[in-house]
C-alpha positions as CSV (number, residue, x, y, z in Angstrom):
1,X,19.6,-17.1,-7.2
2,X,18.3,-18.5,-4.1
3,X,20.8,-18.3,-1.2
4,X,18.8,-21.0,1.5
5,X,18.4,-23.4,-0.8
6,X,19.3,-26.3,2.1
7,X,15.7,-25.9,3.3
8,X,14.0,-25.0,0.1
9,X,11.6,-27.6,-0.9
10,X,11.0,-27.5,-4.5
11,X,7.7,-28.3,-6.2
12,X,6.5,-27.9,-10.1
13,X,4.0,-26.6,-12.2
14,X,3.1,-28.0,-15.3
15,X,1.5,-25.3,-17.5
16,X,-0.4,-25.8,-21.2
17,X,2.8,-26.6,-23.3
18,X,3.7,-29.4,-20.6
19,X,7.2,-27.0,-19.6
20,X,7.9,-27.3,-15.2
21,X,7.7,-24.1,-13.7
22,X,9.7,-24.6,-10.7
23,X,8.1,-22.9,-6.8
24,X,10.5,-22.4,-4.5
25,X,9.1,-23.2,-0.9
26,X,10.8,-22.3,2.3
27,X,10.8,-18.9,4.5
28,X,12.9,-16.0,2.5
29,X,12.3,-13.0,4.4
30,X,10.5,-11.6,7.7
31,X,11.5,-13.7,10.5
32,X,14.7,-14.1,9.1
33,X,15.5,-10.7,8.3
34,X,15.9,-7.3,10.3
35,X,12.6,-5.6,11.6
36,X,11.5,-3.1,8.8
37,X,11.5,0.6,9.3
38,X,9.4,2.2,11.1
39,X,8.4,4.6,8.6
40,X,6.8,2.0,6.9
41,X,4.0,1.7,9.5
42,X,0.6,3.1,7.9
43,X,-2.5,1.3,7.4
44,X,-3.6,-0.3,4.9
45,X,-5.9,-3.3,3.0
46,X,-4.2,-6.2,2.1
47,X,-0.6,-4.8,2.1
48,X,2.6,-6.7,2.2
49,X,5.1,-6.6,4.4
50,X,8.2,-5.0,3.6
51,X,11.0,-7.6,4.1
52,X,9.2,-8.5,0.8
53,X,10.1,-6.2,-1.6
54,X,13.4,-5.9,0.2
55,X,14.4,-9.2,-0.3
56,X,13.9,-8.3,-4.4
57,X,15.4,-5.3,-4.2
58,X,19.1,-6.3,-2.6
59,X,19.0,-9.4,-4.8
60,X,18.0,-8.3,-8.3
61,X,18.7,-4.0,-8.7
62,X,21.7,-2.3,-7.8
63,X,22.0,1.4,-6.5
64,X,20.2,4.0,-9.0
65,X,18.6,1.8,-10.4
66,X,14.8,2.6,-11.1
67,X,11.7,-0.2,-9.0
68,X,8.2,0.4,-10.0
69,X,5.1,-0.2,-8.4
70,X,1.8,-0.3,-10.6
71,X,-0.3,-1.0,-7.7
72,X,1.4,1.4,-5.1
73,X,-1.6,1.2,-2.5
74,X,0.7,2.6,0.6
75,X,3.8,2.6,-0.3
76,X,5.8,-0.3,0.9
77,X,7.5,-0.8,-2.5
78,X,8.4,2.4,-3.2
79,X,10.0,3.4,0.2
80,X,11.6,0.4,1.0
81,X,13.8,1.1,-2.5
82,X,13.9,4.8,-1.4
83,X,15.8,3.6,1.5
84,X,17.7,1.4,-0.1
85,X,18.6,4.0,-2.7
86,X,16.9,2.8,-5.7
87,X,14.9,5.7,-7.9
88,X,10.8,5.1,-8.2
89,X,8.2,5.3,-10.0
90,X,4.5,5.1,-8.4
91,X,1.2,4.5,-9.8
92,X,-1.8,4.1,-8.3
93,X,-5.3,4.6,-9.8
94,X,-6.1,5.0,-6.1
95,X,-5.6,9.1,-5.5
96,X,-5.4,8.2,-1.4
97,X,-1.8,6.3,-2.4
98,X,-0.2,9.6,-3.0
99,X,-1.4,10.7,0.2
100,X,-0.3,8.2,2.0
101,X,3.1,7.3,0.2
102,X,5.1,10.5,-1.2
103,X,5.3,12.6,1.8
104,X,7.3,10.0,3.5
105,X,10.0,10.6,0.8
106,X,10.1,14.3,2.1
107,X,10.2,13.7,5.7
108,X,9.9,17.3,7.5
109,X,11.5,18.3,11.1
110,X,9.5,17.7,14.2
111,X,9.7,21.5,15.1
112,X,8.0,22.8,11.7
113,X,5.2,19.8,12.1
114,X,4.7,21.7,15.4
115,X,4.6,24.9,14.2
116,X,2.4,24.3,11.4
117,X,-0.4,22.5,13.6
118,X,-0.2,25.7,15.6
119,X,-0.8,27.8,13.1
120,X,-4.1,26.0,11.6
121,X,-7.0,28.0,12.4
122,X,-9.6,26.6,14.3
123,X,-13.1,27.0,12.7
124,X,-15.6,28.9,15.0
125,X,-18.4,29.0,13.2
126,X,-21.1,26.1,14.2
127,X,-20.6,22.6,12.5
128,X,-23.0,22.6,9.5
129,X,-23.9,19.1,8.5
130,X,-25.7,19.6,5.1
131,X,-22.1,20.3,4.6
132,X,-20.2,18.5,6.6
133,X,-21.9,15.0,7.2
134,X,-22.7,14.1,10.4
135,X,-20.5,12.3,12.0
136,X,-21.2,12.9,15.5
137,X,-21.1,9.1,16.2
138,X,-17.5,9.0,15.2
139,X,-16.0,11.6,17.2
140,X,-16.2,14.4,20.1
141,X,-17.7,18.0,18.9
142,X,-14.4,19.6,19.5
143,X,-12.3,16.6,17.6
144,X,-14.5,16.9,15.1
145,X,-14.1,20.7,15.5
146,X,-10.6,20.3,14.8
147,X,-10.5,17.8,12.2
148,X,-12.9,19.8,9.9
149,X,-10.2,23.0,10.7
150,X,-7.4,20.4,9.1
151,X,-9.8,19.6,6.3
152,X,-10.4,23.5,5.6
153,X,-6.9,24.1,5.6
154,X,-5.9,21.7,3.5
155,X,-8.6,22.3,1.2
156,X,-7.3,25.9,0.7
157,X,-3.7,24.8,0.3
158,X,-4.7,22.8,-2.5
159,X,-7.0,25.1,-4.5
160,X,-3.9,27.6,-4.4
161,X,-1.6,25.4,-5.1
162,X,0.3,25.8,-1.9
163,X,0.6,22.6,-0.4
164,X,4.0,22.2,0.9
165,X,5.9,18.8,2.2
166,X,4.8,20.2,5.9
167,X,1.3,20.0,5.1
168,X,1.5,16.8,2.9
169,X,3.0,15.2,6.2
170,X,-0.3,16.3,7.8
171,X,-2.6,15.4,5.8
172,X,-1.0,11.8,5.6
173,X,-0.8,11.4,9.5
174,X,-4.4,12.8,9.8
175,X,-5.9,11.1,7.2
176,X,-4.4,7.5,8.8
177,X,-5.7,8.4,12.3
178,X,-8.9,9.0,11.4
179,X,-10.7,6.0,12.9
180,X,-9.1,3.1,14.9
181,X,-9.4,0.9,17.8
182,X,-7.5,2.7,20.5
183,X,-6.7,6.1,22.1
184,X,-4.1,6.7,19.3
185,X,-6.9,7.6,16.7
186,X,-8.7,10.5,16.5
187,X,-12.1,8.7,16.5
188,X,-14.1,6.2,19.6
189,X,-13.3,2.5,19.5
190,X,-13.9,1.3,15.9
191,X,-12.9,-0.9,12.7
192,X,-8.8,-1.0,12.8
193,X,-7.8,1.8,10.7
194,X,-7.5,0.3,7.1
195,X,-11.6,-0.1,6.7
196,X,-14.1,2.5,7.6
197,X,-17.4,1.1,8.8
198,X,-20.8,2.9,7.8
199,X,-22.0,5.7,10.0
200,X,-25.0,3.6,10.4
201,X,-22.9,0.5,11.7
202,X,-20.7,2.8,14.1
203,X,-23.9,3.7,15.8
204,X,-24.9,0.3,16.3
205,X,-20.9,-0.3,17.7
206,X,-21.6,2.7,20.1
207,X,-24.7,0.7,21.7
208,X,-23.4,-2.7,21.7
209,X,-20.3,-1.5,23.6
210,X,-22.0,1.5,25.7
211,X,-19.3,3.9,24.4
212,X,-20.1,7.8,23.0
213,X,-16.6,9.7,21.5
214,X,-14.3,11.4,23.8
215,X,-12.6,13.9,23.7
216,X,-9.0,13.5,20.8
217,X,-6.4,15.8,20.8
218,X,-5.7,16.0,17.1
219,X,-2.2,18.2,17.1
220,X,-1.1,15.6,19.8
221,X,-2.0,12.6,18.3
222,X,-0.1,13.9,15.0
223,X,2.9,14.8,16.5
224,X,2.8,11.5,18.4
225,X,2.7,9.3,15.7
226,X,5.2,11.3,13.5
227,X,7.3,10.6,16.2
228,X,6.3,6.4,15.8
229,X,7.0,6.5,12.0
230,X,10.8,8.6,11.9
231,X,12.1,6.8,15.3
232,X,14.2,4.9,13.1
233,X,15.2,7.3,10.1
234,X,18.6,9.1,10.6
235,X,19.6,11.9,8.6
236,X,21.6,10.3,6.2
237,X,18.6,8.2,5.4
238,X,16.4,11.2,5.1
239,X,18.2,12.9,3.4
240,X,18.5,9.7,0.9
241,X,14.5,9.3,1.0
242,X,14.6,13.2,-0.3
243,X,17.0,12.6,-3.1
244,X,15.3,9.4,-4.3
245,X,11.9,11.6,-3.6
246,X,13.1,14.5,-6.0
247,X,13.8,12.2,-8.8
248,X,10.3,10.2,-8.3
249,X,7.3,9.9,-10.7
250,X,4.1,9.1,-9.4
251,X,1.4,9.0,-11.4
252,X,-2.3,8.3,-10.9
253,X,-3.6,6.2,-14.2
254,X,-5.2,2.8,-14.9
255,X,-1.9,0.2,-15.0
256,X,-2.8,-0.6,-18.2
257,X,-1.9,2.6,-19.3
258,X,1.4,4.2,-18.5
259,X,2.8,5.8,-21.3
260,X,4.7,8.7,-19.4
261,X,7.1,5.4,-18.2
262,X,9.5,5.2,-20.7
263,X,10.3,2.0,-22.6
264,X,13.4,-0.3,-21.1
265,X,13.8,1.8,-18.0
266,X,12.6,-0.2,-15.0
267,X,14.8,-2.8,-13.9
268,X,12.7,-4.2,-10.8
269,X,8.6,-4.5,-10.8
270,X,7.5,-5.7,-7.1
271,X,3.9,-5.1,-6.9
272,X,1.1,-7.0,-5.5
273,X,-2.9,-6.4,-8.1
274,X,-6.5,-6.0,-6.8
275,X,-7.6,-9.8,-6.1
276,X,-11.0,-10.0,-7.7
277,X,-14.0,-8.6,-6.5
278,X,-12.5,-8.9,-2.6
279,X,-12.8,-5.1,-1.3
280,X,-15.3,-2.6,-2.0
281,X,-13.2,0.7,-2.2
282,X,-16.0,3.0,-1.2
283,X,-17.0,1.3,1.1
284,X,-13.6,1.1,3.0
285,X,-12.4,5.0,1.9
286,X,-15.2,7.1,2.2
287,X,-14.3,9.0,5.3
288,X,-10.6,9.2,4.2
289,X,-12.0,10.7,0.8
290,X,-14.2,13.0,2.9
291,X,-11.2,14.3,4.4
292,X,-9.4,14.7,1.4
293,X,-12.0,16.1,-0.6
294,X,-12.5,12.6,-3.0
295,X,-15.4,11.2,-4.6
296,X,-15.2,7.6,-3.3
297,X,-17.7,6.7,-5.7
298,X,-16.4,7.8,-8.8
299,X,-13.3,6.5,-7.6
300,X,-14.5,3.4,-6.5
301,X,-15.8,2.9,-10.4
302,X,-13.0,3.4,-11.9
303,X,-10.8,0.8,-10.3
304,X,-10.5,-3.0,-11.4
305,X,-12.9,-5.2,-9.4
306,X,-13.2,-7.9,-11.7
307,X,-15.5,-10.3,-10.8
308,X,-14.7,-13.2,-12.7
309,X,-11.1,-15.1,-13.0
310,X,-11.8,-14.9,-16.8
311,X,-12.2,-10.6,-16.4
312,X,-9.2,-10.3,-14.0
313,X,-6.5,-12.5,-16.2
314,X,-7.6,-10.2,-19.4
315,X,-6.6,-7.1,-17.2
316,X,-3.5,-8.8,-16.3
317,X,-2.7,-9.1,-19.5
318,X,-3.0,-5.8,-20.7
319,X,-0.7,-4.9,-17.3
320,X,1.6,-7.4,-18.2
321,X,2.0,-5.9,-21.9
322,X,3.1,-2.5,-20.3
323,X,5.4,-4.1,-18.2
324,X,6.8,-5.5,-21.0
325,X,7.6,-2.6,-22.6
326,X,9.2,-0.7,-19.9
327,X,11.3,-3.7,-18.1
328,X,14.9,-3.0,-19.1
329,X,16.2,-6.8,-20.8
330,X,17.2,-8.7,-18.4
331,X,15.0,-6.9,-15.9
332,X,12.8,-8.5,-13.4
333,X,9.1,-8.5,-12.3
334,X,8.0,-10.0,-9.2
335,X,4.1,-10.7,-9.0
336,X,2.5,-10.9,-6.1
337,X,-0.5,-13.1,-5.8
338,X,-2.6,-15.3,-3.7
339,X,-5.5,-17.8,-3.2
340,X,-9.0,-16.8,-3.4
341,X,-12.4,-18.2,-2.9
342,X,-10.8,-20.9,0.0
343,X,-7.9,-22.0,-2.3
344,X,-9.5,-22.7,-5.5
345,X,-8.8,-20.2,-7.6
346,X,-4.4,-20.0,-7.5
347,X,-3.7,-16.7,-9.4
348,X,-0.2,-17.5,-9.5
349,X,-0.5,-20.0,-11.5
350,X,-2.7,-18.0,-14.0
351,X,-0.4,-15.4,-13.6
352,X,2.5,-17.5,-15.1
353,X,1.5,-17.9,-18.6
354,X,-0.2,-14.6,-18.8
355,X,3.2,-13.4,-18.5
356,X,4.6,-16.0,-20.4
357,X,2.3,-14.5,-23.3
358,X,3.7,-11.0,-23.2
359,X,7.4,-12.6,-23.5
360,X,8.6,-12.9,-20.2
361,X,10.1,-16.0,-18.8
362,X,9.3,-17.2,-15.7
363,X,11.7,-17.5,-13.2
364,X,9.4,-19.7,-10.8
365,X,7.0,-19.4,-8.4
366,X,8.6,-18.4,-4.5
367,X,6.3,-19.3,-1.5
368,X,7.0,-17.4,1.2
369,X,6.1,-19.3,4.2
370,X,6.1,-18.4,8.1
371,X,5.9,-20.4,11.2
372,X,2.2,-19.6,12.4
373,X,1.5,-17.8,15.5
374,X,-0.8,-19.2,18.8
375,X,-3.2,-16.4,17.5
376,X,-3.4,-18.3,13.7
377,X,-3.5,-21.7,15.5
378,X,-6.8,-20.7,17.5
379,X,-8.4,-19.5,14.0
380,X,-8.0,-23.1,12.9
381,X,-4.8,-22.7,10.5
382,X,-2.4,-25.8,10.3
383,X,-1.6,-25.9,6.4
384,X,1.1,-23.1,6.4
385,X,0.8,-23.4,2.1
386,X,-3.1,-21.9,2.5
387,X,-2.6,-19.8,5.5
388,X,-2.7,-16.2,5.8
389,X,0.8,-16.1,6.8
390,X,2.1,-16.8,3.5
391,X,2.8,-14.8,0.1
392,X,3.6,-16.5,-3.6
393,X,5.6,-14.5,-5.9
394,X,5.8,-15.3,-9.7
395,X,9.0,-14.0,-10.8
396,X,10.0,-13.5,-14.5
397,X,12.4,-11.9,-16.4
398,X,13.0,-10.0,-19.6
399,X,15.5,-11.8,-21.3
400,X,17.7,-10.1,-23.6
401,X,17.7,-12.1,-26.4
402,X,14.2,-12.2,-26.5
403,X,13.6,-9.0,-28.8
């Protein structure tokens, strides 16, 4: 299976019945491989990168075949197999991963992007902030003038059921720009765009760096990173990420329940599961919920943040059991997981008998491992197997004689 095996280092793990799960150590992907499309590049927490999934996909599916994500968060799963011409199937619990991930799969023409930023209507009544929150310490009165005219828009094209892929497009690059830490953003120097700090902090950020919004051209910054995330698409690949788009299920359920996925269908699982109690999710979404018309907070209680190792493994499980079902035999599922709490609790290797439990058989455990960077020296990292700069992967299959 593994084609670098001259520099793989092998290691194993002895689990509870005293079998060696074997973990493949060496560097599989990024460095090695081509740079990753462009269209790949939104924000957000804790994503991977996608020479990942890539490396899963060209090794284990062939063409047509269906991957699945059950933790989609933005995407890079499922468009990394849209490109590569694999069907999808989405799920997040998280609605903002919808936003953020399907309209790349129906990537419109820069001239009707245009157009339809043009035709928005800008609001002129007076900013009402029982309404509309104040969030004067975020942006410019006529940014903000012209982000609440998007948010109206959109607002209407929903409730009619009108939305098309030009204004999905839109509300995907808008809601990614709306706070940052350079000109490119719609907002005045703030947290990089995949966290949104308190309006209560920004104003303390404002004061400590002597800074009040300017002015931010919303249609032009728009258009200007549409142009950033399709530098790299042709047409033929569009037109792929449109065919595989048409075909696509996304759905927008708790992982451990995924009925509508029918049974012995998926052939590749990359995914990577909420670690814990790590991120607070309305804490880091509520101005990209305001703009899309969310309720962080219900939101925020609905998805896993288990808080104990003990919790998160009896989710797993119940995740595990529906991948079970809908893994095609001799299908594949590769796990994404890391360390937490400074390396003492290893998820992958809870990971491994959890899915051991539901009937898989693990492959082995693959850590991915890159050469750190001046800027990961400085912050004190030496042990490349703990660093940030590495992923582990459980992998296991479905075997087909396993029934």
């Amino acid at each position: 299976m593994l084609e670098n095996t001259q520099k793989t280092s092998i290691e194993y793990l002895t689990i509870e019945n005293n079998s060696k799960i074997p973990k493949f150590i060496n560097e599989f992907w990024t460095s090695k491989q081509r740079q990753a499309n462009a269209i790949h590049e939104i924000s957000y927490r804790a994503c991977f990168k996608p020479q990942l999934p890539n490396f899963f996909i060209t090794l284990l599916t062939k063409p047509n075949d269906i991957v699945y994500d059950p933790f989609t968060g933005r995407g890079t799963t499922i468009i990394e197999s849209a490109l590569l011409g694999r069907n999808v199937i989405s799920n997040d619990l998280n609605p903002l991963s919808k936003i953020l991930c399907r309209p790349r799969l129906f990537v419109p023409d820069l001239e009707s992007i245009c157009k339809r930023l043009n035709d928005i209507p800008l609001i002129n009544h007076v900013i009402n902030y029982d309404k509309d929150i104040d969030l004067s310490m975020f942006y410019h009165k006529d940014t903000l003038r012209e982000i609440i005219s998007i948010k109206e828009y959109l607002a209407e094209k929903d409730k009619s059921n009108t939305e098309d892929d030009v204004d999905s497009w839109i509300r995907m690059v808008a809601t990614n720009r709306l706070t940052g830490h350079s000109t490119g953003f719609f907002s005045v120097y703030t947290l990089p765009p995949n966290q949104a700090v308190s309006r209560q902090n920004q104003i303390k950020i404002n004061a400590k760096r002597d800074q009040i919004p300017a002015y931010r051209n919303t249609k032009e910054i728009i258009i200007k990173k549409t142009r950033a995330l399709i530098k790299k698409l042709d047409k033929k690949q569009i037109k792929i990420l449109r065919e595989i788009g048409s075909q696509s299920i996304f759905l927008n359920k708790d992982a451990i329940d995924t009925n509508e996925i029918p049974d012995d269908s998926v052939q590749l699982t990359v995914t990577s599961p909420p670690f814990l109690d790590i991120v607070q999710y309305a804490d880091d979404n509520w101005l990209r919920c305001w703009f899309n018309n969310i309720d962080s907070d219900k939101v925020g209680k609905e998805i896993t943040m288990s808080k104990t190792i003990e919790d998160w493994s009896e989710v797993m499980s119940k995740v595990f059991k529906q991948l079970y079902r809908i893994t095609k035999y001799n299908g594949y599922v590769a796990f994404e997981v890391g360390e937490v709490r400074n390396g003492k609790v290893k998820l992958d290797e809870h990971i491994v008998s959890i899915g051991a439990d539901q009937g898989f058989s693990c492959e082995g455990i693959m850590i991915n491992e890159q050469i750190f960077t001046k800027t990961a020296n400085i912050w004190g990292v030496s042990n490349n197997q703990k660093g940030t700069n590495s992923n582990r992967i459980v992998l296991f299959k479905k075997n087909d004689n396993i029934h």
